[in-house]
N, C-alpha and C positions, 0 to 999 in steps of 0.2 A: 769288775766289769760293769758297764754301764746298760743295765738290760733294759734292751727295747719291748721283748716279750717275756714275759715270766710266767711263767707255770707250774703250778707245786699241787702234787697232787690230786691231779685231776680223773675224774673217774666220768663214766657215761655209760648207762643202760640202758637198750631199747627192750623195755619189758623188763623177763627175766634176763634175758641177752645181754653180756655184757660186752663193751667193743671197745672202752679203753678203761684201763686199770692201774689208776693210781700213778700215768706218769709227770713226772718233773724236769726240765728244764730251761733255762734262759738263754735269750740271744741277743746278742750286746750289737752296738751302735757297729754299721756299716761291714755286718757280717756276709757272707751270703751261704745260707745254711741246705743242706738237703735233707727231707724228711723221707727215708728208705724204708722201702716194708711190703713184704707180697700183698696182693690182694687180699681185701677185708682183713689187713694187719690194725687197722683202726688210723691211716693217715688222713682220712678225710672228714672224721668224724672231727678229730682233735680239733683240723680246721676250721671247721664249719662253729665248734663251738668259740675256737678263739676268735675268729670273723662276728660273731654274736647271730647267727643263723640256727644255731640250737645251742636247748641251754644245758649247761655242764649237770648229771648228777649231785656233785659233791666238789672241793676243791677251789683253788685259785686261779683267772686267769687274768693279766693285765698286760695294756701294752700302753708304754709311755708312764706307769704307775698309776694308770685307768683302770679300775675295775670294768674286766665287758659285761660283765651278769650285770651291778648294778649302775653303770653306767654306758649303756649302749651305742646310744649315741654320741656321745663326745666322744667315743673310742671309735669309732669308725671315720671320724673322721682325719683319723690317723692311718686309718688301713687302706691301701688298694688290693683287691681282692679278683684272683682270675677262676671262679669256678672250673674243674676239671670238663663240662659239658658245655662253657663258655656260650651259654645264654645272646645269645645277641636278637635284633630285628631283622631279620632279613633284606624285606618291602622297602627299607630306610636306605638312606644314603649314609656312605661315612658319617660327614659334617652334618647331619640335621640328628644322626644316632650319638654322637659325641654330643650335639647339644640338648639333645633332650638327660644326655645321663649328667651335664652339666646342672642343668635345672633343678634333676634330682638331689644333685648333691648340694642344693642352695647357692649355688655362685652367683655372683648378680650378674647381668645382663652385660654390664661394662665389663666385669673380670673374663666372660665366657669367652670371647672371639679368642683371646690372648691366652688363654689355657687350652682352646682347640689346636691354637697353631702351635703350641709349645710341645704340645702331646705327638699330633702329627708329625712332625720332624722327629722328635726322638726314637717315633716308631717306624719311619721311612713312608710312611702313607702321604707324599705331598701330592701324587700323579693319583691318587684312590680320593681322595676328597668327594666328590662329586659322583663317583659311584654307587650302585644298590651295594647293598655288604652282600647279598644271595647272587654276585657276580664274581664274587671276588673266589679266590683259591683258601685254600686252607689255611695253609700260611699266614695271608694275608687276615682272613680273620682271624686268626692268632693274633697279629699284629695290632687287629681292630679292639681285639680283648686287652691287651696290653694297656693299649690307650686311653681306654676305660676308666682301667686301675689307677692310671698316673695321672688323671684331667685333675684332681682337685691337692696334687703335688703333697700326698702323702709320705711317712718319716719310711711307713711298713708297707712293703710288698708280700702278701699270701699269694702263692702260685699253685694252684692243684692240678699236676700231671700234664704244665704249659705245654709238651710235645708230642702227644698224645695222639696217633693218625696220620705226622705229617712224612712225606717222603724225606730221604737223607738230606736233601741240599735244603727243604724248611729247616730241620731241625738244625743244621748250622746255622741256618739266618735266627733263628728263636733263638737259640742257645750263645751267639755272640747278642743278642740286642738284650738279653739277659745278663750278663755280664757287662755290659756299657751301664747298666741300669745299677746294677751292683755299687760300682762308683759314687752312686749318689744315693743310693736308700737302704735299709735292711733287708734282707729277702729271704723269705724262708718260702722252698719250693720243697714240693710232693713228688715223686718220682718210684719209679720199679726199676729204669733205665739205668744202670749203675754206671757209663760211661757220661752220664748226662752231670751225677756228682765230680768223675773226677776232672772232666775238664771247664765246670762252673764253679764251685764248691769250695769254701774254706774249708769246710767241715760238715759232717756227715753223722745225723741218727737213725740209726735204726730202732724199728721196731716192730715187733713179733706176737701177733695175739693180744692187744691191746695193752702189752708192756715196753718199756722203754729197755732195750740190749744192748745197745754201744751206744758212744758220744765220743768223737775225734776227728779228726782231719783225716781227710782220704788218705791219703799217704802212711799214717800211723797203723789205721785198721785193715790196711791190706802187706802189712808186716808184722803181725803180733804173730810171732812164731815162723820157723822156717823147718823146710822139709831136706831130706839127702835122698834123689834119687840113686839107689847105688845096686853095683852089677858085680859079681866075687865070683870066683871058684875056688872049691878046699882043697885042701893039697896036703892038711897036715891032718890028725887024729880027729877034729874038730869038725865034722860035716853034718848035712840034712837039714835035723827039727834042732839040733846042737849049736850050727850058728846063726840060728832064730835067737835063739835063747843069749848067746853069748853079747850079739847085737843089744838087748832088750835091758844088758845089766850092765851096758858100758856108761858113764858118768854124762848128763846133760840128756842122757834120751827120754822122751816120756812112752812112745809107744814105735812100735815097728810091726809092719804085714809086709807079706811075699805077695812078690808080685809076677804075671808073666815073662819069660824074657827066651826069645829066640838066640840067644848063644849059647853056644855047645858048650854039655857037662858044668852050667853054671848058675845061680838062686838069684835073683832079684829082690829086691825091698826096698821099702817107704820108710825112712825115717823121721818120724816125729821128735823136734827141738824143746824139748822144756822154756819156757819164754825166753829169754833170749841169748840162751846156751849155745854154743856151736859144739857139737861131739867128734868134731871130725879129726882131732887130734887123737882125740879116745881112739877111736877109729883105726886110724895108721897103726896108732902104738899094737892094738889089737889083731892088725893083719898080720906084721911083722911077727909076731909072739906066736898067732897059730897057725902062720903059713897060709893065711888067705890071699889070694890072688888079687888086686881089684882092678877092674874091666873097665869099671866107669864110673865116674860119682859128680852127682850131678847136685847145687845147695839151689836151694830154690827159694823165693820168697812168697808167702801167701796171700794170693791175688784177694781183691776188692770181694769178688765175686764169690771164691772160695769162705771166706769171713762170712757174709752175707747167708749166703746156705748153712753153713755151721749155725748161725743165732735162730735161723727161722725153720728149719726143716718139722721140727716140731707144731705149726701152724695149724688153728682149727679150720677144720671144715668151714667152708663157706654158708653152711645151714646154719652154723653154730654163732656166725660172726657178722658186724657189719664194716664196710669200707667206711 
């Protein structure tokens, strides 16, 4: 893979506080990545330090095969960067706000008009130009943040928590002009939104108390493992706490609990798949043999969300951790 961002080992403590811990991964050309994690999981911090806004404890970070620690500069000039509190002037107008962050970023005078207007259209802001930005909707400065990032036609987009506030119909307009953007740069966005990964996202990290706990495509990590919801009555020798047990020892299960269930004279249960077992043959074989009834059975696949709570539910306290 041709990594745009690479990160090996990167640690960070504020004080004795530690808020990321030692994680590792890369993001290849023309990815567009989700970085998932409850609050103060450690996703902003990573950022901030891959952006060169704070500096790494320990550890590697580069983007483009830029060291950010030792070279800050040249490496930013590879990033656009949407802080999650997206910073803006208010007092300003679009166009005089877009050229002063022009300025900032060194453009000459000749380059700026031509990188305002390229910005502009990409980000739909052609009718806001001329506007204060403290006029404008949420949205829309979202869009103004956007625009920010892309004036000096960066390879990397850093997004932290791009939807953060806005009512459902922003968050479509954010979440399609992010994926248009996608097309043409790297993007590694911040997010708790889990809906926000799987209809942006090639691919999705998580992470949990300042460790890195999954790395895959939406699709994969909301299928590692699947459940049987299922509904029986006993009918042969084999009843109760007996076909708990007999469920529990049939081939491909990892785990099984009772569950409640409103039909008469009948046990419910959650069957847990061993990775990517299906037991439901086992199953049959074993109704048939002990005269179990079955009522209903239901194979389920384990959602985004599901997955997600499983890696973090363990999460420190907020006193203990920083975002």
């Amino acid at each position: 893979m041709d990594a745009m961002i690479h990160i090996e080992n990167l640690t960070k403590s504020y004080g004795a506080t530690p808020a990321v811990r030692g994680i590792s991964f890369d993001v290849g050309k023309g990815q567009v990545v989700g970085f998932l994690g409850p609050n103060g999981a450690g996703k902003s911090t990573t950022m901030r330090v891959l952006t060169g806004f704070l500096e790494a404890s320990s550890g590697v970070v580069q983007v483009k095969g830029i060291d950010v620690q030792k070279n800050p500069v040249e490496a930013k000039k590879h990033i656009g960067y949407l802080p999650e509190n997206n910073p803006l002037y208010e007092e300003m107008m679009v166009e005089e706000y877009l050229a002063y962050v022009a300025h900032m970023r060194g453009l000459s005078k000749e380059k700026t008009p031509k990188a305002i207007a390229a910005a502009v259209e990409r980000c739909g802001l052609g009718d806001k130009r001329g506007k204060d930005i403290g006029e404008l909707s949420k949205g829309y400065r979202q869009r103004v943040g956007l625009a920010q990032a892309i004036l000096h036609e960066p390879d990397i987009l850093v997004l932290d928590e791009p939807t953060t506030g806005l009512d459902p119909n922003q968050v479509i307009e954010i979440r399609n002009l992010i994926k248009a953007l996608g097309t043409e740069k790297t993007i590694l966005m911040s997010t708790h939104i889990l809906p926000e990964v799987q209809h942006t996202c090639s691919r999705a990290l998580i992470i949990s108390d300042g460790v890195l706990k999954a790395d895959g495509p939406p699709s994969t990590l909301s299928s590692e493992g699947t459940t049987i919801a299922l509904t029986l009555r006993a009918r042969g020798e084999v009843k109760g706490d007996g076909v708990l047990q007999l469920l529990r020892g049939l081939p491909g299960v990892s785990d099984v609990t009772s569950t409640p269930t409103t039909e008469r004279d009948a046990q419910a249960f959650t069957i847990s798949a061993k990775g990517d077992a299906d037991p439901r043959e086992a199953l049959f074989d074993a109704a048939v043999d002990k005269k179990l009834l079955l009522l209903s059975l239901e194979r389920r696949s384990v959602s985004l969300e599901e997955t997600f709570r499983k890696l973090t539910t363990s999460e420190a306290s907020p006193s203990t951790s920083k975002s």
